[in-house]
N, C-alpha and C positions, 0 to 999 in steps of 0.2 A: 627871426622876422618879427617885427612890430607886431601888434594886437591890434591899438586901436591909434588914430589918426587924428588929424585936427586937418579942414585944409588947408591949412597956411604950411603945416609940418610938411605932405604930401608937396606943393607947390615948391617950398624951399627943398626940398630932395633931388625935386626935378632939375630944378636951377642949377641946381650944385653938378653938375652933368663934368663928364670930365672932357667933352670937347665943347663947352661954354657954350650950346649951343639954346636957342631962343625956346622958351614954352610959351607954348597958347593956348586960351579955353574957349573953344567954340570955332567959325568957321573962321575962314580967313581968304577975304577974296585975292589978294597978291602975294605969292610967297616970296617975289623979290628973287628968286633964284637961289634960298637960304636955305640953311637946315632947319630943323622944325621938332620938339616932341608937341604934340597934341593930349591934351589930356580931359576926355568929356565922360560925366556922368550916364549912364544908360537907365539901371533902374535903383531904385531908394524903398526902402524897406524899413520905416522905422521900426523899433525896440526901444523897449523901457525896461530898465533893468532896477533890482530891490536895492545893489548898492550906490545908488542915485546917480547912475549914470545915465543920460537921456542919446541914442543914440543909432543911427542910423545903416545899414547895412548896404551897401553902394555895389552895383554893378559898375566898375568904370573902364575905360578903355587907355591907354596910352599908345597914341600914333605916335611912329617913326619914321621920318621924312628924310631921307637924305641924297643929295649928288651922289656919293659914292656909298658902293658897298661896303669896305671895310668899316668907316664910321655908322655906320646902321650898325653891323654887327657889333662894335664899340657901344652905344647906347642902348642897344636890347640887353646885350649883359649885364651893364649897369642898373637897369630898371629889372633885370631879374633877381640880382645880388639882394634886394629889397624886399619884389613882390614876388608871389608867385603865380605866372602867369600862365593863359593861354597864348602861343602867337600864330600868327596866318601871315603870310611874305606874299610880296606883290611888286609888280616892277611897272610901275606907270611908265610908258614907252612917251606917252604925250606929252608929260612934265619929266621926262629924263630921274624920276625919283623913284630908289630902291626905298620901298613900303612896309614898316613893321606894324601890326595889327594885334597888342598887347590886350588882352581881358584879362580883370580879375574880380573879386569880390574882396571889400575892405570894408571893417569900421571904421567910420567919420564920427568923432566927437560931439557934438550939438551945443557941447555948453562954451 
């Protein structure tokens, strides 16, 4: 597993999903009836380190949105292969979406 991160790297990883499926940061009032990773910040903890790296220590979350179950289970492993996460599952009855609820702690890059 990677050390440390840039977000663009994190973002393109996400992208790179093997069911092509859309990333978003932040809320998102219509889901259009799509699938979804979600990928938000929680808490930020800079660090400055002697070998000049300026860098910050990120609580983030990655949502897992999807119509079906089997593709949820397909993109949580994906996003495990990576990170290593906490997950919590949820099955939103209202929006018909089986719910993956990824935490982890990651460096982010700054420069």
């Amino acid at each position: 597993m990677k050390r440390r991160w840039t977000q663009k790297e994190i973002w393109d990883y996400l992208n790179q999903n093997p069911l092509k499926v859309t990333v978003h940061i932040g809320d998102l009032d219509d889901m259009k009836n799509l699938d979804y990773i979600f990928f938000d910040y929680l808490t930020d903890e800079p660090i400055s380190a002697d070998d000049g790296y300026s860098d910050s220590l990120y609580e983030v979350q990655f949502t897992v949105c999807t119509k079906d179950f089997e593709n949820r289970k397909t993109l949580v492993k994906y996003i495990k292969d990576m990170f290593l996460c906490t997950v919590s599952y949820d099955h939103s009855e209202e929006h018909e979406y089986y719910v993956a609820f990824m935490r982890t702690n990651v460096f982010i890059n700054e420069q």
